[in-house]
C-alpha positions, 0 to 999 in steps of 0.5 A: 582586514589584517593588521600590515605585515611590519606593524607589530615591530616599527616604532611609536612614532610619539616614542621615537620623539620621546626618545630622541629629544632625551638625550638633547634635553639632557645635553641642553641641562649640561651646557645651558648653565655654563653658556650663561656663564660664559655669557654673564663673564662676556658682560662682566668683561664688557662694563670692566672694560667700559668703565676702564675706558671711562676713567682713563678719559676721565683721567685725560679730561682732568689732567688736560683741564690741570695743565691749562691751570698750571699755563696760568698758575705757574708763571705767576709762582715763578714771577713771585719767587723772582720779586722776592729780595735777593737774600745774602750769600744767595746763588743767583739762578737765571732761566731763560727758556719755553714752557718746558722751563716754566714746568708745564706738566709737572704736578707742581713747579718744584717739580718742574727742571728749574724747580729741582735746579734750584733745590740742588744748587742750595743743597750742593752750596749750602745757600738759599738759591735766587730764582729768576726764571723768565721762560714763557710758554711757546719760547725759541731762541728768538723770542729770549733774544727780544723778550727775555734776555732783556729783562734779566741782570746776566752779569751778576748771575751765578748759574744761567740755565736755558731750556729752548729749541724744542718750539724752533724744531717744531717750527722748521725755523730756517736752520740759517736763523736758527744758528745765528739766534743760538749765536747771539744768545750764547755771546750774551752769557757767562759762558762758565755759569751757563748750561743750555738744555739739548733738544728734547727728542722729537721729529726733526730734531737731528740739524738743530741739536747738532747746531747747538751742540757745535755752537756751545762746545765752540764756546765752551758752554756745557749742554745738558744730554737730554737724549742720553739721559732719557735713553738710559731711564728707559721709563714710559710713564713720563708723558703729561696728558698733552703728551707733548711735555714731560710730568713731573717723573719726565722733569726728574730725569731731565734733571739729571742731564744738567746734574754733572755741569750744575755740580762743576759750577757749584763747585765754583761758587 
């Protein structure tokens, strides 16, 4: 029996595969090295992540736990500097306020807006600085009224400072209680020496901080511009982790919106 007519020319199959997997095989060589790079920087890129996502938790977790501290710590800091005896010639400072004004967030009470007063009132006048700051966490105009105000000796206070109406906005206090509050707290101040802080910015502020600001200019007592001087700072990294009070960079630049009015009753003394 003869051989088929196109035997002598079609292909070994056994070559054919030999042939064609050549090629592949090659191409596998080439990109197989550089899919497992891309593989190992996809994992390198995932525990980059993962620790980064760890640590800023981490982070929150401690500046969290640091916060509840200071809600302890700080008030007994300033119930001490208050104790202390008044020294001669000192500058009589008077705080009234919420726990913006015990300084919660700041990293320590000298930080904190009342802390950075006190240090400008000595360095403005040249004479140590009396603090009695008598702020507690959660305060409103209200509770300074029942709780605080009381137990200060206004009449021979040289500056008075009120950081307040941040926890009323956040309350919905009636803006009818609201305004007689502010009133009743400002006919009880010096109004000369006294510099209350605007409302921070926050949801719903619009109808509480106008009424402070016509009740103050009504009576001439200065208000510190807290929207203007955050707006000019333009500065995120002001937040504390709570993210509902400023850090210690946040305190700074509250400062400088009573700067102006503090410097006027400085000038006074």
């Amino acid at each position: 029996m003869g051989l088929p007519a196109d035997g002598g020319g079609s292909a070994n199959p056994a070559g054919d595969l030999v042939s064609e997997s050549a090629p592949a095989a090659a191409e596998s060589a080439v990109t197989d090295p550089g899919r497992a790079r891309r593989r190992r920087r996809r994992r390198i890129a995932l525990r980059v992540m993962a620790i980064g996502v760890g640590l800023l938790v981490l982070a929150e977790i401690t500046g969290l736990l640091l916060e509840l501290r200071q809600a302890k710590t700080y008030p007994k800091y300033w119930a001490d500097q208050a104790a202390e005896p008044v020294a001669p010639q000192a500058v009589r400072l008077v705080v009234f306020g919420d726990s913006a004004g015990v300084g919660i967030g700041a990293w320590k009470p000298e930080d904190s807006v009342v802390g950075r007063i006190a240090g400008h009132l000595q360095e403005r006048t040249g004479r140590p600085v009396h603090v009695a700051n008598y702020s507690v966490g959660g305060g409103t105009f209200d509770s300074i009224l029942t709780g605080q105000l009381q137990r200060a000796d206004v009449a021979r206070a040289d500056v008075v400072v009120v950081i307040a109406g941040s926890n009323d906005t956040g309350a919905k206090v009636p803006l009818d209680t609201y305004r007689a509050n502010v009133t009743k707290l400002l006919e009880a101040l010096p109004a000369d020496r006294t510099v209350l802080s605007d409302v921070p910015l926050q949801r719903g502020r619009d109808n509480y901080q106008r009424i402070l600001a016509e009740l103050s200019d009504a009576r001439g007592v200065a208000h510190a511009d807290f929207a203007g001087a955050f707006r000019s700072a333009r500065r995120l990294d002001v937040w504390a982790p709570d993210f509902t009070h400023v850090n210690s960079v946040g305190y700074r630049i509250w400062f400088q919106a009573f700067r102006p009015h503090l410097d006027t009753i400085a000038a006074r003394l």
